[in-house]
N, C-alpha and C positions, 0 to 999 in steps of 0.2 A: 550589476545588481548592487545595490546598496547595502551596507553591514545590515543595518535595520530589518532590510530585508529577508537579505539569508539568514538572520537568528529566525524570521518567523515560517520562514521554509520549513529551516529543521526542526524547530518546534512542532513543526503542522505533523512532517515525517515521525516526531516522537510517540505524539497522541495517534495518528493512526497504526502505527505497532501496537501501542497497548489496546486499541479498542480491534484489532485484528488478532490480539490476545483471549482478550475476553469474550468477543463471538466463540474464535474457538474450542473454547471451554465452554459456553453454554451450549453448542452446537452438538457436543458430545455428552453433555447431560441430558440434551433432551433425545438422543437417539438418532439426530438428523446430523451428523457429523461431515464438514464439508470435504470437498474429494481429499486434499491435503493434510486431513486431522482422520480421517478414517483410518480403522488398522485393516481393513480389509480392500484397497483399494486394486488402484488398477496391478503393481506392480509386489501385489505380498505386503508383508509387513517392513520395506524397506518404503512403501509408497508416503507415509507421515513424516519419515526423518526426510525424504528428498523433497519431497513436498513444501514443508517448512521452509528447512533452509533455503529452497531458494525463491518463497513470498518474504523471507525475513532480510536475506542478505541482500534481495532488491531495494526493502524498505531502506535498510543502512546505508546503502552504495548511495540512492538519496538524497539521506540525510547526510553523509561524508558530503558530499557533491557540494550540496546547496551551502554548508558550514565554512568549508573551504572558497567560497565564492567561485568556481569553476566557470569560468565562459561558457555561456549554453546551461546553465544548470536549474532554470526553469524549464528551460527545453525537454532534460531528463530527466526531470522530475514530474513532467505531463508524461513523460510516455512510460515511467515505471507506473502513474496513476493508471493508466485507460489499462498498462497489461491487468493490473490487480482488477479494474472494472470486471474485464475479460475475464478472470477467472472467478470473477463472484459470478459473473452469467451463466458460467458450467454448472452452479448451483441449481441454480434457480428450481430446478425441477425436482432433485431429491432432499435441499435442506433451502429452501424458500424463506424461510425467514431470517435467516443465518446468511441466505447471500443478498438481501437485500440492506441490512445493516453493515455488510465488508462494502458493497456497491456505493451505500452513505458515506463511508470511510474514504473510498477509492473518491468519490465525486470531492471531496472537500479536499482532499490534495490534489486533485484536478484544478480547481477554484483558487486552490494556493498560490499553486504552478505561475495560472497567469496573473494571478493580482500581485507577484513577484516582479513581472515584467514593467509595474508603475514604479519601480525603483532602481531603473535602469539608469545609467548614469546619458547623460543627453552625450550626443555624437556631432559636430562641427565639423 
């Protein structure tokens, strides 16, 4: 992958943290709190800080990946997107709006992922 590249990876990885930021607070303003940002979730009021951390430290792990140029790191960087998809889809049913905005989020790091892959370096 190309520097060019990987700056707009982790770029892509930056703006999807903040805008998995800001659902989250909107999510809990309006009462539809997604499973991750709920204090009453599966697991007690331990379920938001585990929760969190580990939609945030995938997003990082990412963004480290992609910044550092890592062999494969479009690769991992589609498959941290589809998990994040995956967990907007747990939404869907009790905060709907809230998980179709992280889904937005997740699909455009999806979208990153591969249009990362036009900046591979050619193989001989």
């Amino acid at each position: 992958m190309s520097a060019l590249w990987s700056r707009i990876l982790a770029a892509t990885w930056v703006l999807v943290a903040l805008a998995h930021g800001f659902v989250s607070v909107a999510s809990r303003r309006t009462g539809k709190p997604l499973w991750w940002v709920d204090d009453h979730g599966i697991a007690g009021d331990a379920t938001p800080v585990i929760g969190a951390a580990v939609v945030y430290l995938a997003m990082l792990a990412a963004f480290v990946i992609a910044l550092r140029r890592v062999p494969g790191s479009p690769f991992v960087s589609a498959v941290v997107a589809v998990v994040l998809g995956a967990n907007a889809a747990v939404d869907l049913g009790t905060a709907p709006g809230s998980a179709l905005v992280a889904a937005a989020a997740a699909a455009s790091a999806l979208v990153a992922s591969f249009a990362a892959l036009a900046g591979r370096a050619a193989h001989r």
